[in-house]
N, C-alpha and C positions, 0 to 999 in steps of 0.2 A: 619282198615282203615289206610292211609298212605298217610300222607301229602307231598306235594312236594312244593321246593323250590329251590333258583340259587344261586351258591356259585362262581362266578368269571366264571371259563369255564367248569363247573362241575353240575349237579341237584341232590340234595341231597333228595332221598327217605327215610324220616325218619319213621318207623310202628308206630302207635300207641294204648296205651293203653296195654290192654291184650292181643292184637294181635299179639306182640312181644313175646311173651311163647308159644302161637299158631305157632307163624312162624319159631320158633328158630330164629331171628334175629330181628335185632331194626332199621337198618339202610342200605342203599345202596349207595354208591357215581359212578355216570357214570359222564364220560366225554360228554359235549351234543353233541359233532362231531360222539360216537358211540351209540346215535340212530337214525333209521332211519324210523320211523314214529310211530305216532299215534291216534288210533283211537277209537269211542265208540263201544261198544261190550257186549250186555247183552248176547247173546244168547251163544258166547264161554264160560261166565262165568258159565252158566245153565249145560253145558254139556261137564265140565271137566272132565275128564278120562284119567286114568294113573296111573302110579308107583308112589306112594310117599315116598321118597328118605329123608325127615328129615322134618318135620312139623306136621301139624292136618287134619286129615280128616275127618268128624262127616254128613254124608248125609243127604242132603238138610237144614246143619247149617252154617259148614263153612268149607272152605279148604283155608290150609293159610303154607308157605312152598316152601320148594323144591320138584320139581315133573318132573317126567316125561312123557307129555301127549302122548298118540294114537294117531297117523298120523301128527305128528309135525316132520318136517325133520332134519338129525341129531341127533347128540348126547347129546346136551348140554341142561340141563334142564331148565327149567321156575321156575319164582320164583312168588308165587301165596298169593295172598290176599282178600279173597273174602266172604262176611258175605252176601251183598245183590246185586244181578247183575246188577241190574237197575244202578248202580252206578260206574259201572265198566270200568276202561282204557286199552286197548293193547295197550304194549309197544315195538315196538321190536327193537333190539340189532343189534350191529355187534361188532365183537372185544371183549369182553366179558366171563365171565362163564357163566351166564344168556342167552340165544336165546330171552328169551321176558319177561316180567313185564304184570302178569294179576291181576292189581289192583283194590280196592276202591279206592274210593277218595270222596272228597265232595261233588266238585262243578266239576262231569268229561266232563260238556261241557268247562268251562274256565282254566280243564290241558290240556285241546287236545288242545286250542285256544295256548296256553301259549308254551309249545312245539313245536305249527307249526311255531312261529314265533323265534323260537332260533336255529331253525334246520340253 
């Protein structure tokens, strides 16, 4: 899971728990100018497929990671955190290593809320 929070002009993606050993990583800093939109999305979380480039991949447990999906355009990977979909944010990018953010979260109707209005 991966909480989010606003740090001046910046949202700070912090992982948590053991999702951080899962993910190889504990934290993200974007600037909120380089994304540009977000949405709810169980069904991408359901039917992730791809290269995984440095993280966990354990079928239908969890994928949590750098990855590279099928039919995602471009080069630049996605950074993935995903234990349960129903709970799941797309995040996507521009300017970045990242192309998109396919997260948990808690409450992902009140990040998408939170996001649209900082964009």
């Amino acid at each position: 899971m991966v909480d989010v929070s606003f740090h001046g002009d910046d949202v700070l993606f912090t992982v948590q728990g053991l999702h951080k050993v899962w993910a190889f990583k504990s934290s993200l800093t974007i600037p909120r100018s380089h994304i540009s939109g977000a949405r709810l999305d169980a069904e991408v979380a359901k039917n992730l497929s791809g290269f995984r480039a440095l993280g966990t991949s354990v079928p239908w447990l969890i994928k949590a990671g750098k990855f590279y999906l099928h039919g995602e355009p471009g080069l630049k990977p996605t950074f993935v955190d995903v234990v349960h979909p129903e709970q799941v944010v797309v995040i996507d990018l521009r300017d970045e290593d990242y192309q998109q953010l396919i997260i948990e979260v808690e409450d992902p109707v009140a990040v998408v809320a939170l996001l649209a209005t900082s964009s």
